[in-house]
N, C-alpha and C positions, 0 to 999 in steps of 0.2 A: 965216439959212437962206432958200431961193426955196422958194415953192409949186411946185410941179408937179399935174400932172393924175396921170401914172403915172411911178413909175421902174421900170426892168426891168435888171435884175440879170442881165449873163447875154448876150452881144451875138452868139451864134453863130446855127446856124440856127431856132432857137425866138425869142431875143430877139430879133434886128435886125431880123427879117420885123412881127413884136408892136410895136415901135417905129417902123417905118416906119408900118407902116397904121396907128396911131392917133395921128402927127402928120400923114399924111395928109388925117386926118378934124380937124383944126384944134387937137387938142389938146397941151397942151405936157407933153413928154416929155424925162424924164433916162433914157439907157441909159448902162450901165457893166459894165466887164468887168474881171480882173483880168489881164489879155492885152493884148498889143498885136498891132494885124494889120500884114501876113499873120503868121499864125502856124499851126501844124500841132495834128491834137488827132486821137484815135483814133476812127476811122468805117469803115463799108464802104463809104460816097463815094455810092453807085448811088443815084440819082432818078429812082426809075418815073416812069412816063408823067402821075399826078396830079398829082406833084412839077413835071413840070414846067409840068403846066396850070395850075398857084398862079404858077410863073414867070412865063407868057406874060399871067395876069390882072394881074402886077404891074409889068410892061412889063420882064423881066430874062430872058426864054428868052434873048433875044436876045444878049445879053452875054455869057450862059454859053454856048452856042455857039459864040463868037468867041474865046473861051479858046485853041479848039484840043481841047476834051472831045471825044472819036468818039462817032457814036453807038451805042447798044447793042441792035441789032432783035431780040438774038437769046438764049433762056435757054438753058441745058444743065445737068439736074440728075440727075448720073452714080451711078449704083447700081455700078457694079462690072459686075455681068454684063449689065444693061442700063443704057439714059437716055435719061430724058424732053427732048428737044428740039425747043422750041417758038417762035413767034414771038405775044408775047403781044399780043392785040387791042387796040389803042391808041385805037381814033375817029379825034377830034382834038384829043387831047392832044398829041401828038409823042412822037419814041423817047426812049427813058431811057441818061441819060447819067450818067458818072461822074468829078466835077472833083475835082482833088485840093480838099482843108481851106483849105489854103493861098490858093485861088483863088474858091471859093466863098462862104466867110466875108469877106473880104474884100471883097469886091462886095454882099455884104448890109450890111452894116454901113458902105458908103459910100451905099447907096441908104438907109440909113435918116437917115445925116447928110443928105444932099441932098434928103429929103423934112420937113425940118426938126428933126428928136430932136438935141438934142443929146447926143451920144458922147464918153463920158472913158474910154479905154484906161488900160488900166494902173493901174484905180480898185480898191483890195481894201476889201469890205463888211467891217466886223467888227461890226456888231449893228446892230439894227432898233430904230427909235423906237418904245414900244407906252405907247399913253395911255390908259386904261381898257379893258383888253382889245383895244384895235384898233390894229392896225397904222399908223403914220402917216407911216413914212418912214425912211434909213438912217442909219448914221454910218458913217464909213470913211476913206481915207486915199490919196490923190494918187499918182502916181507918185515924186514928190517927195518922200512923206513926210508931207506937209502935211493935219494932219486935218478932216475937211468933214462936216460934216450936210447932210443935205434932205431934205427934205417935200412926200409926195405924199399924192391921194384913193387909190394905188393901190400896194401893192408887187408888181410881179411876178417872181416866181422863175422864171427860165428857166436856169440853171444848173447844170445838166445832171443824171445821176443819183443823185452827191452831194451835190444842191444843198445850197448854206447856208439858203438862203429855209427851205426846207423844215423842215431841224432847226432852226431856229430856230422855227418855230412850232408843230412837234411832230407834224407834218402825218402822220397816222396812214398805214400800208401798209396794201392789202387784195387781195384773188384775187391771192395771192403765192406764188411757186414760189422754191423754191433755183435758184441755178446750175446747169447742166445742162451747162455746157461754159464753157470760158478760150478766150479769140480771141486771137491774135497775128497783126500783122499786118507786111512789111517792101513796099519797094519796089523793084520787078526791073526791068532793061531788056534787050530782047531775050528780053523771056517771050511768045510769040505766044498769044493768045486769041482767033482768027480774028472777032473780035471780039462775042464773045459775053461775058454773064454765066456765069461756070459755076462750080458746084456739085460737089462728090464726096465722096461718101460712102464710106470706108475702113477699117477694122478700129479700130474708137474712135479713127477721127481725120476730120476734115471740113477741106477746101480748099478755097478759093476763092479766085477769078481774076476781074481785072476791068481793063479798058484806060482808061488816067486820062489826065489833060494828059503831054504831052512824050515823047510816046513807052513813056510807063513803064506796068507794070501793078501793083496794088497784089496783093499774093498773102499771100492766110489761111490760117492751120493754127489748128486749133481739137483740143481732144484734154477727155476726161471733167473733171468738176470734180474730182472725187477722184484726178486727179493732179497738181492745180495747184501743190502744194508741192512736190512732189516733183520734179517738170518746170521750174519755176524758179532751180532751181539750176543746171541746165547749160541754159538756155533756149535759146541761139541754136543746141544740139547737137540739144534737141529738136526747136524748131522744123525747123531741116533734116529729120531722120527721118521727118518726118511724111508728107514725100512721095515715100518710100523703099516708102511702100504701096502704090503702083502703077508699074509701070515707065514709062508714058509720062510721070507726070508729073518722076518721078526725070529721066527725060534733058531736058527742060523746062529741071530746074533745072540739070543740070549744062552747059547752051548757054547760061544769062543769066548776069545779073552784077547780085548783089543791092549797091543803093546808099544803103539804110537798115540800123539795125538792128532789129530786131522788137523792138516794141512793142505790149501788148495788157493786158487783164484779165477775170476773171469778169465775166459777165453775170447777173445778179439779173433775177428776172422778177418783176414787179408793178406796180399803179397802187397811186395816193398818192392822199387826200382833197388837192383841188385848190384849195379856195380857203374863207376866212375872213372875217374883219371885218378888210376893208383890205388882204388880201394874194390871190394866187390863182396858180398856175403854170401853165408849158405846158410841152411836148417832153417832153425824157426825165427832168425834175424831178419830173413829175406819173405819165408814163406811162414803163412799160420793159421793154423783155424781148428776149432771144437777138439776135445781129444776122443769123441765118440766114436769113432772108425779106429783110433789107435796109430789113425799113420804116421806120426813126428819120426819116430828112429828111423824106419825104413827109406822115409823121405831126406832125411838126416844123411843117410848112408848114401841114396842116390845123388844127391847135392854134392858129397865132396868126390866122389869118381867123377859127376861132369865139368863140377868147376876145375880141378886139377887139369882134367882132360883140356879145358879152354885155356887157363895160365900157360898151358906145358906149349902150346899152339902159339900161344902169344910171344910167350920169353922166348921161339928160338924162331918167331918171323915166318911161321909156316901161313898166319892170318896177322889181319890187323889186330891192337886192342878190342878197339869197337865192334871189329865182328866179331870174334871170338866170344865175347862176353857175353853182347847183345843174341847170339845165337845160343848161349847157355841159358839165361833168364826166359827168351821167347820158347825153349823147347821144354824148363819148366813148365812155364805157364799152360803152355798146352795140354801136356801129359797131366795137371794136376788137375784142369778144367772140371772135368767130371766128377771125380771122387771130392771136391772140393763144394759142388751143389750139394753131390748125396749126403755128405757129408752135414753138411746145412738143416739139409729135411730134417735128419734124424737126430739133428741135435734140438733141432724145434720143442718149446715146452708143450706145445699145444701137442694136441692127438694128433695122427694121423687125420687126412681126411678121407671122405668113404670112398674113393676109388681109391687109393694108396692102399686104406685097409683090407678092402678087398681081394687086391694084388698080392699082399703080403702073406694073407690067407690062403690062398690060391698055391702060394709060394711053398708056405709050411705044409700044405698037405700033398707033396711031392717030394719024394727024397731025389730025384738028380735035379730039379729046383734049387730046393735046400743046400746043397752040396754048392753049386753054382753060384747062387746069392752070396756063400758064406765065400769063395772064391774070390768074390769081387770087393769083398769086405777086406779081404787077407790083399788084395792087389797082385792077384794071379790069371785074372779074367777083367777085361777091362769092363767100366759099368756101359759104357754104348754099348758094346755087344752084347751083353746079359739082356738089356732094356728093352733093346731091336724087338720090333712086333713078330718079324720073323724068327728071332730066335726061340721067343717065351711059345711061339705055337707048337714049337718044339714037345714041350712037355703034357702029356695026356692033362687033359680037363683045362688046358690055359689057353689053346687056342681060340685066338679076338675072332668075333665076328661081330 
């Protein structure tokens, strides 16, 4: 067995980003995944504008731009009888773009080999080393076949929302919601999104449109949890109907030419206790919820600059373990509080309720509203401050009395 510093379980956008930067910073790193790239894996693709400022700080906007990703300046989140369309406040971050799976992961997990990690695709963990309570490393098995142990100061589970890492170390749930909605999602071409993100809310169904590499747009139907069984039976019959709830998006569909099949799952809402003696996670192992806001990568992206930033504290004794870790999980948890409700509401099957839609309304028939809302959507305006009574008085015709 090799020593290692960390291995990270997990090579997509939580791991390869987590393994780049901390061989980066000189340390030796095993990443493994049980995938080979490219390969495809279910996402809403979209990398708000923070996503991409972790990009440009890791020298990769650039890359991902050159894909052929369009950019995306523009939200649209359709009520039916109104919708909020906005163009969300960036700085200089840059517009938020949407690259397929296939193209994205892929370029991470070469930028994590070329920043030294060494990467074994096609590695499946089947149980973690644990020596007096503490994590010490994995065993597992080749693409070959061929069984392999190794040993690290670190195991990271970045292995998404059923991680292994996790059950394997029993890694408690907490501020946890049921499912609230199933996402399915296929890939169209000749589906026009005038190139916008967009949103619609429908008779307990929700769609979403988004323009990716190659001309294609990835297109969502989302419908209640408590019809997931029911709805998986004739799924590709359902997923069509779903957009049979608005006539414009029905002749949408009946002008494209869908060239996947849909694929999707429940979405479980909650964060996980993140880290132990020897092990700790990121993305959507630790943190999860609805993909209606679209934030998984970006949050993805933020998790492995704090978790590194905590490891890097830890392995050279500037803090304890326990604080360092415990201080990266609590200052998630915080930052994610908000957008983590909103998140909730709008994933809700039910309607809005009438002050909500009222507000909403309020919202769309003001563009630096609109602009703002879609900001806080994108994770460039935090949702307290948007929310703030005094803020919203801000805007002609929204001032509470």
């Amino acid at each position: 067995m090799t020593d290692y510093d960390a291995i990270v379980v997990g090579a997509r956008i939580a791991g390869s980003p987590t393994a780049m930067l901390l061989a980066r910073k000189g340390y030796r790193v095993l990443l493994v995944d049980r995938a080979t790239f490219p390969s495809d894996t279910i996402s809403s693709h979209l990398i708000h504008a923070p996503g991409m400022a972790a990009l440009q700080r890791w020298g990769l906007s650039e890359q991902v731009i050159e894909t052929g990703c369009p950019p995306i300046p523009t939200y649209r989140l359709d009520f039916g009888v109104f919708a909020i369309v906005g163009q969300p406040r960036v700085g200089g971050y840059g517009r938020a773009c949407a690259p397929r799976r296939t193209v994205l992961d892929k370029l991470l997990v070469d930028a994590a080999a070329a920043s030294g990690a060494e990467v074994r695709e096609g590695f499946t963990v089947e149980s973690l080393i644990v020596e007096d309570g503490t994590v010490r490393g994995i065993r597992g098995r080749t693409a070959g076949g061929t069984p392999s142990a190794e040993r690290a100061r670190v195991v990271v589970g970045a292995d998404g929302v059923n991680s292994f890492v996790a059950r394997a170390v029993g890694a408690a749930r907490y501020r946890e919601l049921p499912a609230l909605e199933a996402l399915y999602l296929a890939y169209w071409q000749d589906f026009p999104t005038s190139g916008e993100f967009q949103l619609y809310a429908r008779e307990r169904r929700g769609i979403g449109a988004i323009p990716t590499n190659d001309g294609l747009t990835v297109v969502i139907a989302t419908w209640a949890a408590d019809e997931f069984d029911a709805n998986r039976r004739d799924l590709l019959g359902n997923y069509l109907r779903a957009f049979e709830t608005d006539p414009e998006l029905a002749d949408r569909v009946a002008a494209a030419r869908r060239v996947s099949r849909p694929v999707g799952m429940l979405m479980d809402n909650f964060s996980r206790q993140s880290f132990g003696a020897g092990w700790a996670l990121a993305g959507d192992a630790g943190y999860h919820k609805d993909a209606v806001t679209a934030q998984g990568i970006s949050d993805a992206f933020r998790d492995a600059e704090a978790l590194v930033a905590a490891l890097d504290e830890a392995f050279d004794g500037r803090r304890t373990w326990t604080d360092s870790l415990s201080a990266y999980q609590a200052v998630r948890d915080e930052t994610t509080a908000a957008m983590f409700e909103l998140t909730c509401q709008l994933a809700s099957p039910e309607p809005p309720d009438e002050e909500s839609l009222a507000l909403f309304a309020m919202i769309a028939g003001n563009q630096e509203a609109s602009d703002d809302f879609m900001s806080v959507l994108a994770g460039t305006l935090p949702v307290p401050t948007f929310f703030d009574p005094t803020n919203l008085g801000r805007y002609p015709s929204m001032a509470l009395t």
